[in-house]
Backbone as JSON Lines, residues from 0, in Angstrom:
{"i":0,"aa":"X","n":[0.84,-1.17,0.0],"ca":[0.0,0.0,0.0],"c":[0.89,1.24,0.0]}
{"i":1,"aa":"X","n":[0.91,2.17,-1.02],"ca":[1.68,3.67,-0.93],"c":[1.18,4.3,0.26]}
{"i":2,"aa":"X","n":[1.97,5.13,0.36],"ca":[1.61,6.03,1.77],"c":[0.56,6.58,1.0]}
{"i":3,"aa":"X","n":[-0.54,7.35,1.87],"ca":[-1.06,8.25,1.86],"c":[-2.93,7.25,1.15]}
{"i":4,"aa":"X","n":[-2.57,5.59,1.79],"ca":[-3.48,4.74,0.93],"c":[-3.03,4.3,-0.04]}
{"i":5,"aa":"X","n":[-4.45,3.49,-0.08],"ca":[-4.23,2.87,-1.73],"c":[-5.16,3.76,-2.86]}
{"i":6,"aa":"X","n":[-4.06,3.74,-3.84],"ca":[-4.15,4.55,-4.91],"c":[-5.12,4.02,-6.07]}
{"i":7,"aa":"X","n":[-5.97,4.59,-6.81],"ca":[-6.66,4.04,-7.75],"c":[-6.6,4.92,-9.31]}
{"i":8,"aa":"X","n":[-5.87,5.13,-9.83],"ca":[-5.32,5.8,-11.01],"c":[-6.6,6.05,-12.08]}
{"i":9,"aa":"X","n":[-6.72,7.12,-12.42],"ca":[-7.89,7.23,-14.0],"c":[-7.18,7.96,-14.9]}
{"i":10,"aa":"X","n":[-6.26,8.49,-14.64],"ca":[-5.45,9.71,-15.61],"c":[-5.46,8.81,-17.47]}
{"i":11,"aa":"X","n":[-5.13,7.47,-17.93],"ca":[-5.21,6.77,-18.63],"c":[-5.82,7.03,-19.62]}
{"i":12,"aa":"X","n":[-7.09,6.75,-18.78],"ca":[-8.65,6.72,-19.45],"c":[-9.42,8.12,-19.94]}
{"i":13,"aa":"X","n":[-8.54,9.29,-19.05],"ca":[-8.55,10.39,-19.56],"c":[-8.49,11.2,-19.92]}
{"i":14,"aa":"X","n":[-6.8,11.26,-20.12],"ca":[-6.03,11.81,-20.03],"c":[-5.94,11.99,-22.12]}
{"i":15,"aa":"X","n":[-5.54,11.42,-22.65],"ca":[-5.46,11.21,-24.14],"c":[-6.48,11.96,-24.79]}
{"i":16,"aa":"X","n":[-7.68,12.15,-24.24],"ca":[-9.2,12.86,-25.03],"c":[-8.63,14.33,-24.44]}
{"i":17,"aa":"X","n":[-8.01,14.72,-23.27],"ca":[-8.01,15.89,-22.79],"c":[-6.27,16.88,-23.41]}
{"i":18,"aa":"X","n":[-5.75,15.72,-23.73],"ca":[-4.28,15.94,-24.53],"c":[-5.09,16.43,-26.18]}
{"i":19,"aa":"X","n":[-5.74,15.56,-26.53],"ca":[-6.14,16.37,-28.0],"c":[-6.86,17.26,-27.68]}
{"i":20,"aa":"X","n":[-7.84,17.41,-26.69],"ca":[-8.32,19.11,-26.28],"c":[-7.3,19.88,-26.24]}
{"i":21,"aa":"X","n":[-6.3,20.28,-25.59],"ca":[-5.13,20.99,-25.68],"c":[-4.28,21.34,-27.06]}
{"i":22,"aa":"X","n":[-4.39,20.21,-27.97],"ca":[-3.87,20.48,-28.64],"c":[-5.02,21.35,-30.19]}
{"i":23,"aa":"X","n":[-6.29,20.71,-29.85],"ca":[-7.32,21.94,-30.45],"c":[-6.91,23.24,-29.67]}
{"i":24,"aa":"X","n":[-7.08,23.27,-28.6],"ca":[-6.51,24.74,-28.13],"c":[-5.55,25.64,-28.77]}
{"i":25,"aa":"X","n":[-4.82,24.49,-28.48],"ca":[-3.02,25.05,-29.12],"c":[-3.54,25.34,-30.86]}
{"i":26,"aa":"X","n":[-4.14,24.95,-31.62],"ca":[-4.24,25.11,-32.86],"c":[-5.07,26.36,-33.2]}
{"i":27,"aa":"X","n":[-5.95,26.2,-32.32],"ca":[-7.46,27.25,-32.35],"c":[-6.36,28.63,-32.25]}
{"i":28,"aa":"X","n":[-5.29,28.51,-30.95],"ca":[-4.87,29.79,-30.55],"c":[-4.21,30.34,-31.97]}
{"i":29,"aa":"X","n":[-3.2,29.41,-32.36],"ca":[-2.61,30.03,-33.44],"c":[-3.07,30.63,-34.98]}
{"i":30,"aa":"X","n":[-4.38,29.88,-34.61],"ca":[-5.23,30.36,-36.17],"c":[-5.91,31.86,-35.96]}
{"i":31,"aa":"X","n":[-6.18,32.22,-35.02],"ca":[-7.14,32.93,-34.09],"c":[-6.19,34.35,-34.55]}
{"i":32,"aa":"X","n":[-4.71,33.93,-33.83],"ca":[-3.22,34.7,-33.78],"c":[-3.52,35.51,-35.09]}
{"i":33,"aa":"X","n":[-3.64,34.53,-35.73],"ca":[-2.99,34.78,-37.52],"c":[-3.64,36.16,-37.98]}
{"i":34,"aa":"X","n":[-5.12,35.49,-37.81],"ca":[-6.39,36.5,-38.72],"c":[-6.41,37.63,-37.4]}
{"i":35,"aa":"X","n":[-5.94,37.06,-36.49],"ca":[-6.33,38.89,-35.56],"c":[-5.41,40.06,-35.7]}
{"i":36,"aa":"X","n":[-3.8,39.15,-35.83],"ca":[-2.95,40.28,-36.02],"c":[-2.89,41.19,-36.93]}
{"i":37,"aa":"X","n":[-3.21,40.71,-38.06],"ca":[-3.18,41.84,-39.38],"c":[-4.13,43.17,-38.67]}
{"i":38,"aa":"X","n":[-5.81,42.38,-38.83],"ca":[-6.25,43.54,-38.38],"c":[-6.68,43.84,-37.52]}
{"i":39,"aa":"X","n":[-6.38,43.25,-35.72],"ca":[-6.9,44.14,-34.63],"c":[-5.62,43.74,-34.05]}
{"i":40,"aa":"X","n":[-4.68,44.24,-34.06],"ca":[-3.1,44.03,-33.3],"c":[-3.41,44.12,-31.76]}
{"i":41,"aa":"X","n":[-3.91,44.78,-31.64],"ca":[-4.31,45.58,-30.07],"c":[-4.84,43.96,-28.88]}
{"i":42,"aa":"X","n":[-6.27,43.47,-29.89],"ca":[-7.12,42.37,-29.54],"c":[-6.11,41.19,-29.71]}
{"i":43,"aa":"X","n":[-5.35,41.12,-30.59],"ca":[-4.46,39.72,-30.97],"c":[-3.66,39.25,-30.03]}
{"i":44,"aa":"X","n":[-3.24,41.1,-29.12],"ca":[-2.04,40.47,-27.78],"c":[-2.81,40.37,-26.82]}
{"i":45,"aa":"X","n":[-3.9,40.81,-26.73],"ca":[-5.18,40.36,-25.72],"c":[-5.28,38.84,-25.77]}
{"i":46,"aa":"X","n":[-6.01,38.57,-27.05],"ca":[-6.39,37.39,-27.27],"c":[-5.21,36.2,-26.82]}
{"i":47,"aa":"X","n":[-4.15,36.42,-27.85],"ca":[-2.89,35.51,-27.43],"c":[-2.87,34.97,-25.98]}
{"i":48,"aa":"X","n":[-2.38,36.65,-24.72],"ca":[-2.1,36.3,-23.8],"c":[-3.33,34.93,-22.7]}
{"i":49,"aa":"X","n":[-4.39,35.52,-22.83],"ca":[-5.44,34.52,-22.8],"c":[-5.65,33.03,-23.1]}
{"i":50,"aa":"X","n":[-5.38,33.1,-24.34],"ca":[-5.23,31.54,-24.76],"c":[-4.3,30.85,-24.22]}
{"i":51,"aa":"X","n":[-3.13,31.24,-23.7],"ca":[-1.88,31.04,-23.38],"c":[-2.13,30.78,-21.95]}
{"i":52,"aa":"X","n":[-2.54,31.21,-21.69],"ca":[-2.98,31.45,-19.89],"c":[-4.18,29.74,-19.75]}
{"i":53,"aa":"X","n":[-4.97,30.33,-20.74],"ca":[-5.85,29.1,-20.4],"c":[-4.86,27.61,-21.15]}
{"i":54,"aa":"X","n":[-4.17,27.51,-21.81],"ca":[-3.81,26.08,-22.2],"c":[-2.65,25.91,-21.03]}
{"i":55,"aa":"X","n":[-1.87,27.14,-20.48],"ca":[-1.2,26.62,-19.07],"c":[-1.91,25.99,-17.88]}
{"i":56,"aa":"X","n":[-3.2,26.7,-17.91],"ca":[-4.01,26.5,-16.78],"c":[-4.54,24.65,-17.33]}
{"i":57,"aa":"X","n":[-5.17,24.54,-18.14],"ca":[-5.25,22.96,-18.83],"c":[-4.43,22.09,-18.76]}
{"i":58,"aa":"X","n":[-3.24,22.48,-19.18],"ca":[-1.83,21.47,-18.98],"c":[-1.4,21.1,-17.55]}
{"i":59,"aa":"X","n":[-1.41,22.05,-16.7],"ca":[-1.29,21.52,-15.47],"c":[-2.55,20.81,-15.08]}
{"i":60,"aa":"X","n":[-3.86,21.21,-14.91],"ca":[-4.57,20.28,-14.93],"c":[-4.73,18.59,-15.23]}
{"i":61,"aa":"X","n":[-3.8,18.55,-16.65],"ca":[-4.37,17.59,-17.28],"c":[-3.22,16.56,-16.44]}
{"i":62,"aa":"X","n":[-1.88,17.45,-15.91],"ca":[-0.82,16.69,-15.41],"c":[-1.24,16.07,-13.99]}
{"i":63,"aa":"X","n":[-1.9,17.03,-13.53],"ca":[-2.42,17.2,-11.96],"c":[-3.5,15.39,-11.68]}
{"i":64,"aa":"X","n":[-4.05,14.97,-13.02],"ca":[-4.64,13.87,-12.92],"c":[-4.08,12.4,-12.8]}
{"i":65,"aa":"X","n":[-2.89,12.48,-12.8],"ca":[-1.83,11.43,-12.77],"c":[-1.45,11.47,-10.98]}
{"i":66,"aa":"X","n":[-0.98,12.45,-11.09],"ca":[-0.31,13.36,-9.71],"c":[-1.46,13.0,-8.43]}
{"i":67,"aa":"X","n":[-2.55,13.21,-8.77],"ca":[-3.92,13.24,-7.82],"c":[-5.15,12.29,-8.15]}
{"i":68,"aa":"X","n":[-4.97,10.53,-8.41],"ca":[-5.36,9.97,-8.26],"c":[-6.78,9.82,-6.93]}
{"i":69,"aa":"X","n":[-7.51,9.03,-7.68],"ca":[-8.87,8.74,-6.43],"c":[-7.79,7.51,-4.96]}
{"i":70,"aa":"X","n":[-8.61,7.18,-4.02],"ca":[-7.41,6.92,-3.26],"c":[-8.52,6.72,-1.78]}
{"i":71,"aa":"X","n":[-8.56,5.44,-1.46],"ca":[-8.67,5.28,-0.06],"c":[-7.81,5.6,0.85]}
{"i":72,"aa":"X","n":[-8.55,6.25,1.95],"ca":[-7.45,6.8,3.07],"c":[-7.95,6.55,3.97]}
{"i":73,"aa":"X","n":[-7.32,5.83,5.14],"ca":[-8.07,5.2,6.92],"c":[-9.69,4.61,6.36]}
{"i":74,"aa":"X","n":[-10.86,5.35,6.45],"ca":[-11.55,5.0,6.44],"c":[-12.47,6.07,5.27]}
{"i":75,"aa":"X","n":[-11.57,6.66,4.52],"ca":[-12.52,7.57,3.28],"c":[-11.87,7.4,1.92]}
{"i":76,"aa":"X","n":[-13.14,7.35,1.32],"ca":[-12.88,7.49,-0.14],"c":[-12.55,8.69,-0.97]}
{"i":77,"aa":"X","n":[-11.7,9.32,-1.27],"ca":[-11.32,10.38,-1.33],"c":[-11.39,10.64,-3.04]}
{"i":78,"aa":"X","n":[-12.43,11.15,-4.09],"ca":[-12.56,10.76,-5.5],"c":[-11.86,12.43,-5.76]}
{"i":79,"aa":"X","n":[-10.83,12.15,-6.4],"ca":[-10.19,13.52,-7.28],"c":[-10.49,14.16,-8.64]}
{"i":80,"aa":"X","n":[-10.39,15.21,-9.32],"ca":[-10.76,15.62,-10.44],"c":[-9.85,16.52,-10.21]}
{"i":81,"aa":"X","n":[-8.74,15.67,-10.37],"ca":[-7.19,16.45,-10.79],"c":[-6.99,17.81,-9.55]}
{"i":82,"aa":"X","n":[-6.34,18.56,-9.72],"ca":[-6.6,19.63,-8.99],"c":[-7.77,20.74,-9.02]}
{"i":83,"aa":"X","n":[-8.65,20.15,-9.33],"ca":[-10.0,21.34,-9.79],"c":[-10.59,21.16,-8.81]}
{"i":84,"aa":"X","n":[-10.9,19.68,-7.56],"ca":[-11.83,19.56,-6.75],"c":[-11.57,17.99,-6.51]}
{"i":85,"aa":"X","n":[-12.02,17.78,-5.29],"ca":[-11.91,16.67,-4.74],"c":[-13.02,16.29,-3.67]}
{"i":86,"aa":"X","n":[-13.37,15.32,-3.67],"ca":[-14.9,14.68,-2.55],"c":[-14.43,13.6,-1.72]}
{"i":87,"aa":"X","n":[-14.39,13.72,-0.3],"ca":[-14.21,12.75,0.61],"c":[-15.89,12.3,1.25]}
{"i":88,"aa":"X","n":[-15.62,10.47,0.61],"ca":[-16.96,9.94,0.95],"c":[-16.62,8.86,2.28]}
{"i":89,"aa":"X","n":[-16.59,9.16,3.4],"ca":[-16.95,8.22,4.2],"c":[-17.54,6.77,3.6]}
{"i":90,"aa":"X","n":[-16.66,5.93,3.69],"ca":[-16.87,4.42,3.35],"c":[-18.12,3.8,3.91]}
{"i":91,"aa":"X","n":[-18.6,4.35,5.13],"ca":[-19.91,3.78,5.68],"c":[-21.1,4.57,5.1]}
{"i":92,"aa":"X","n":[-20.54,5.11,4.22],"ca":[-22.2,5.95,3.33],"c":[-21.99,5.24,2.18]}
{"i":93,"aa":"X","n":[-21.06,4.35,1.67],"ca":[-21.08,3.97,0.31],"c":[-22.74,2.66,0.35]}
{"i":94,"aa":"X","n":[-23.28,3.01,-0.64],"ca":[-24.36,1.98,-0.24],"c":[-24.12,1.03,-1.4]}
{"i":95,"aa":"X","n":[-23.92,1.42,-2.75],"ca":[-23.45,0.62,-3.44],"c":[-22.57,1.64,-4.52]}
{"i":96,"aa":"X","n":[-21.79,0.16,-5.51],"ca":[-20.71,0.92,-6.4],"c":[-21.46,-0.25,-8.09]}
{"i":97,"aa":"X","n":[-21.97,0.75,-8.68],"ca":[-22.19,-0.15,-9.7],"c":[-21.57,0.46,-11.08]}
{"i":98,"aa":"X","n":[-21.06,-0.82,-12.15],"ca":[-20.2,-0.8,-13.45],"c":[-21.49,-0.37,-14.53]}
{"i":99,"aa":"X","n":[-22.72,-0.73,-14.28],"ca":[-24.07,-0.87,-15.31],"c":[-24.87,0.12,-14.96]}
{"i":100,"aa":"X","n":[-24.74,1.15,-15.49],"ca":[-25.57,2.42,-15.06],"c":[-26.46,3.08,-16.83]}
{"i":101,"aa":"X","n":[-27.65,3.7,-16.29],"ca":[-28.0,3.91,-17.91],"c":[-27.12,5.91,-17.45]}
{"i":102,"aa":"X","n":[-27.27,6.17,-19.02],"ca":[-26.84,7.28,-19.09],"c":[-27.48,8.36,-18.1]}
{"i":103,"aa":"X","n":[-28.53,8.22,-18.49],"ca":[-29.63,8.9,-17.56],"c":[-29.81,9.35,-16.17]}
{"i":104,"aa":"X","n":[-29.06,8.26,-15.5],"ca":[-28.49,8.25,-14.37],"c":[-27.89,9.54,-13.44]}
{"i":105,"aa":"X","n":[-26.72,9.9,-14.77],"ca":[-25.67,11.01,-14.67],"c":[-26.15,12.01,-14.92]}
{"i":106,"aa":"X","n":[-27.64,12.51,-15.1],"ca":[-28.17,14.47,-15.26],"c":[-29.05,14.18,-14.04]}
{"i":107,"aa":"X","n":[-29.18,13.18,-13.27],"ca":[-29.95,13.7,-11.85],"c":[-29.14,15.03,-10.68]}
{"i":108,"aa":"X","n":[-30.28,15.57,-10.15],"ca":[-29.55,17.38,-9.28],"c":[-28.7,16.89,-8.76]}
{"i":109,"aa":"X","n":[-28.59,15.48,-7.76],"ca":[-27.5,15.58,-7.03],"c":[-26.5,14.47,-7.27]}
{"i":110,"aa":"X","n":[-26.24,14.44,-8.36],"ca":[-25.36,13.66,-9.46],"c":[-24.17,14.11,-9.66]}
{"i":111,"aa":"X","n":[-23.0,13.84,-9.21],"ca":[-21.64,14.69,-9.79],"c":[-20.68,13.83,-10.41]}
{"i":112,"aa":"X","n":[-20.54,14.46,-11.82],"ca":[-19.84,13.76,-12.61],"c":[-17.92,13.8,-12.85]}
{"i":113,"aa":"X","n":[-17.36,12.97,-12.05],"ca":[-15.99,13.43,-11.95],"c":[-15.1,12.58,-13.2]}
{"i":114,"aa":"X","n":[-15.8,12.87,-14.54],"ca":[-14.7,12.09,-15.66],"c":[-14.96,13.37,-16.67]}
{"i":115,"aa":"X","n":[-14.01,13.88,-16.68],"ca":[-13.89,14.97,-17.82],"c":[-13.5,14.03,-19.15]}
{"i":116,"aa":"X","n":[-14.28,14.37,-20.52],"ca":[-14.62,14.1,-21.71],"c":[-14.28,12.91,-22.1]}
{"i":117,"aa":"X","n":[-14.97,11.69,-21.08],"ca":[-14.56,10.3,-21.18],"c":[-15.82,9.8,-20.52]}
{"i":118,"aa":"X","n":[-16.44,8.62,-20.53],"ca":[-17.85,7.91,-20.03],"c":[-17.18,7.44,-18.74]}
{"i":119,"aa":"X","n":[-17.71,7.48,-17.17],"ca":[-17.48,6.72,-16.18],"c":[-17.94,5.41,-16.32]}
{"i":120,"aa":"X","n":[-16.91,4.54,-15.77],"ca":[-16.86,3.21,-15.6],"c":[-17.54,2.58,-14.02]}
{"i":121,"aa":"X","n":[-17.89,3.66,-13.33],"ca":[-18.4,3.19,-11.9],"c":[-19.53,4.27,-11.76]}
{"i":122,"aa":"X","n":[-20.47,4.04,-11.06],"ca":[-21.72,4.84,-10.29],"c":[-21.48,4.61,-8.59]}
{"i":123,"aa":"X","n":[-21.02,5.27,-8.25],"ca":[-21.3,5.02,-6.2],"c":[-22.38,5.84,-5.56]}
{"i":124,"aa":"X","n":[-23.21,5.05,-5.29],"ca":[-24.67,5.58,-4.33],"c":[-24.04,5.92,-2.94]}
{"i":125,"aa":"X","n":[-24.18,6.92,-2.27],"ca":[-23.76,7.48,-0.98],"c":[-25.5,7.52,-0.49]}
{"i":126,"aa":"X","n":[-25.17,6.98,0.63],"ca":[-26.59,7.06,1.84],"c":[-26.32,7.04,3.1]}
{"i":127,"aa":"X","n":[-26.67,8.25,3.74],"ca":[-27.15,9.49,3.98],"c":[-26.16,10.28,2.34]}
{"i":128,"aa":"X","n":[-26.8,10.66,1.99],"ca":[-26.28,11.68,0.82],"c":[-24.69,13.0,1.6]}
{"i":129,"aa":"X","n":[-23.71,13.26,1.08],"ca":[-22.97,14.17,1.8],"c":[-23.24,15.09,0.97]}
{"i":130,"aa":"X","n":[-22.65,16.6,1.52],"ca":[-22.95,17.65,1.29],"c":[-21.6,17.98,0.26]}
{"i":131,"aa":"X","n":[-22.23,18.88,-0.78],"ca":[-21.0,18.85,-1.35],"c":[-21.26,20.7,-2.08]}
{"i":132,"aa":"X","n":[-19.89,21.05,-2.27],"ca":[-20.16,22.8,-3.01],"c":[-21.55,23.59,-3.73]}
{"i":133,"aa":"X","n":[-21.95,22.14,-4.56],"ca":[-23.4,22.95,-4.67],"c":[-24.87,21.73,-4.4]}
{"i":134,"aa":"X","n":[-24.76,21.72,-3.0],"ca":[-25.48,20.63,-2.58],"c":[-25.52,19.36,-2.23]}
{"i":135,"aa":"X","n":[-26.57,18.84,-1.81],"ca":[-26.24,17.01,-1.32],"c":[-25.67,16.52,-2.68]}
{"i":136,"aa":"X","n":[-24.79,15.71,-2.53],"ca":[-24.5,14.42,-3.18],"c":[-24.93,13.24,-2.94]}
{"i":137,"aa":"X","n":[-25.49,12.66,-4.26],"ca":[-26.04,10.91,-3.56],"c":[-25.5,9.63,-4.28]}
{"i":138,"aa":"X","n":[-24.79,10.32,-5.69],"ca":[-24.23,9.79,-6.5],"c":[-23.14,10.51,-7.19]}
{"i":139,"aa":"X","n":[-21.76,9.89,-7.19],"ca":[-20.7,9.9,-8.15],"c":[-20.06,9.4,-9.01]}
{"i":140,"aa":"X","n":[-20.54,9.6,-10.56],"ca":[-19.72,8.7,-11.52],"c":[-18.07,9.14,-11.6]}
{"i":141,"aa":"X","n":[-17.38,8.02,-11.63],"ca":[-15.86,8.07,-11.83],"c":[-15.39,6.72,-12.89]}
{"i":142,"aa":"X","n":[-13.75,6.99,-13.23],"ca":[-13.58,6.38,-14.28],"c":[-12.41,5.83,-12.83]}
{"i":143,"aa":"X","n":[-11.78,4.89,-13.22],"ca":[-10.75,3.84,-12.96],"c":[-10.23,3.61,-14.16]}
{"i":144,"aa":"X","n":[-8.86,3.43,-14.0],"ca":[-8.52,2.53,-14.5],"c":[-8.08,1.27,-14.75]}
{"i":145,"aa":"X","n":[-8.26,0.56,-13.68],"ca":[-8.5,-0.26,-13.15],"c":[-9.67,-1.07,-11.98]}
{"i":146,"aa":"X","n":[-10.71,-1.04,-12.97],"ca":[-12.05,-0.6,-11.76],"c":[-12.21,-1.89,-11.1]}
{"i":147,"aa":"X","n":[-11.4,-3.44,-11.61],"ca":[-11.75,-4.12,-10.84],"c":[-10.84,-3.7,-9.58]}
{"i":148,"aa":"X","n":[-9.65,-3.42,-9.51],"ca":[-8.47,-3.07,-8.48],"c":[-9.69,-2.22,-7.72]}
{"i":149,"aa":"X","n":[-10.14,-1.5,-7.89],"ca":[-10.87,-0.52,-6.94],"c":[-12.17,-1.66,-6.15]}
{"i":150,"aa":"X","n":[-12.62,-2.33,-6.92],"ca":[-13.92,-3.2,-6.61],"c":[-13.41,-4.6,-5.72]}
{"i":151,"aa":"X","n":[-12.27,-4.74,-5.83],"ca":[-11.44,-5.32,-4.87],"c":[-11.09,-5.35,-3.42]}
{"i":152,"aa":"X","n":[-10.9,-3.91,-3.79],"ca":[-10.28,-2.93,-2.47],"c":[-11.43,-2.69,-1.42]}
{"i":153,"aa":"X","n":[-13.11,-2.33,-2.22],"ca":[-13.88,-1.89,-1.37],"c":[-14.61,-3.29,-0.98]}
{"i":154,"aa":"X","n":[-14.25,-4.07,-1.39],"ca":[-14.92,-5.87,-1.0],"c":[-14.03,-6.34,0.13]}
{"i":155,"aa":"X","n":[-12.96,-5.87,0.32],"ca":[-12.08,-5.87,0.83],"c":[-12.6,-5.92,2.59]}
{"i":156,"aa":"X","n":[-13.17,-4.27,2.36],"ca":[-13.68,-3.59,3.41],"c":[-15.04,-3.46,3.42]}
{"i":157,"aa":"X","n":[-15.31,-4.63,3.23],"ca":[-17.01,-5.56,3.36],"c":[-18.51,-4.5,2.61]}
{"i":158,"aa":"X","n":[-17.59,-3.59,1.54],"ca":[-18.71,-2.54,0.56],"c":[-18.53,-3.94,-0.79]}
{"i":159,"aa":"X","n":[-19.22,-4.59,-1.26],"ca":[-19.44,-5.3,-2.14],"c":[-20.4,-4.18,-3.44]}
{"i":160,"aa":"X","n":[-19.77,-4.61,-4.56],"ca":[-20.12,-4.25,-5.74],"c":[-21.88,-4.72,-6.56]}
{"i":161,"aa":"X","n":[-22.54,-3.65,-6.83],"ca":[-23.73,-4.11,-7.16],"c":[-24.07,-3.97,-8.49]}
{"i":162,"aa":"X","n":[-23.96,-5.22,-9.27],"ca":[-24.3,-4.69,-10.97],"c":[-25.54,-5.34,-11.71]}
C-alpha cells in the first residue's frame, strides 16, 4: 500500500481525449493569432495572452490527474478531479458501487460527474447523501482505470459491488 493509501489511477482513461483538447486549443490559438494580427493588433495580444494562460491553466490540470489519483485513506474514499476539486466519501455511506448504469443516471440534481470528456466506468450511491459545493451528493460517476483493483479494495472492506 503507498503512503497516503491505496491509490486508484484514472489519468489513462482520460487523459489522451483531454491531450487532444489541448492540442485543439493550441491550434485554435494560433489560427485565431494569424487572422487577428493583421487587423486588430491591439485584440491579438489580448487574445494571445489569454489563450496562453488558459492552455497553461489545462496542462497543469491535465498533469495534476496522474499526480492526484482517487485513493482510499483510513476510512474515506477520497474521488479527485485532478486539482479542480476533490470529494471525501466516508466508506460507511457507500451503499453501493455499480459498473451498469443507464446514461440517464448522470443528469440527476445531485449527481456529480468526476470524468472529464470520457464515459465513467463506476456509479457510487452514498446514503445518507454528503454535502458537497453545490449541494447534497447521492451519487458519483468516476472512471478507474483499473475498476476491478478498486472493486477489490472496497470488497475488501465488506462494501461489495452491485451490478
Amino acid at each position: 500500500m503507498a503512503a497516503g493509501g491505496e491509490r486508484f489511477p484514472f489519468h489513462r482513461g482520460v487523459a489522451p481525449m483531454l491531450w487532444a483538447f489541448a492540442t485543439l486549443v493550441l491550434l485554435e490559438m494560433l489560427v485565431v493569432e494569424l487572422v487577428m494580427a493583421g487587423r486588430w493588433p491591439a485584440l491579438s495580444w489580448f487574445l494571445l495572452a489569454t489563450s496562453l494562460l488558459s492552455l497553461i491553466w489545462l496542462v497543469y490540470w491535465i498533469m495534476s490527474l496522474k499526480r492526484l489519483p482517487h485513493r482510499i485513506d483510513r476510512d474515506e474514499l477520497i474521488l479527485s478531479y485532478g486539482a479542480i476539486r476533490k470529494v471525501e466519501v466516508p466508506l460507511d455511506r457507500i451503499q453501493s458501487v455499480r459498473g451498469d448504469f443507464a446514461s440517464e443516471e448522470l443528469k440527476g440534481k445531485n449527481v456529480r460527474n468526476f470524468v472529464p470528456l470520457a464515459y465513467p466506468n463506476r456509479l457510487i450511491t452514498i446514503d445518507p447523501p454528503i454535502v458537497g459545493r453545490k449541494g447534497p451528493i447521492s451519487k458519483i460517476a468516476v472512471r478507474f482505470d483499473d475498476p476491478a483493483e478498486f472493486d477489490a479494495a472496497l470488497e475488501k472492506r465488506g462494501i461489495g459491488k452491485a451490478d
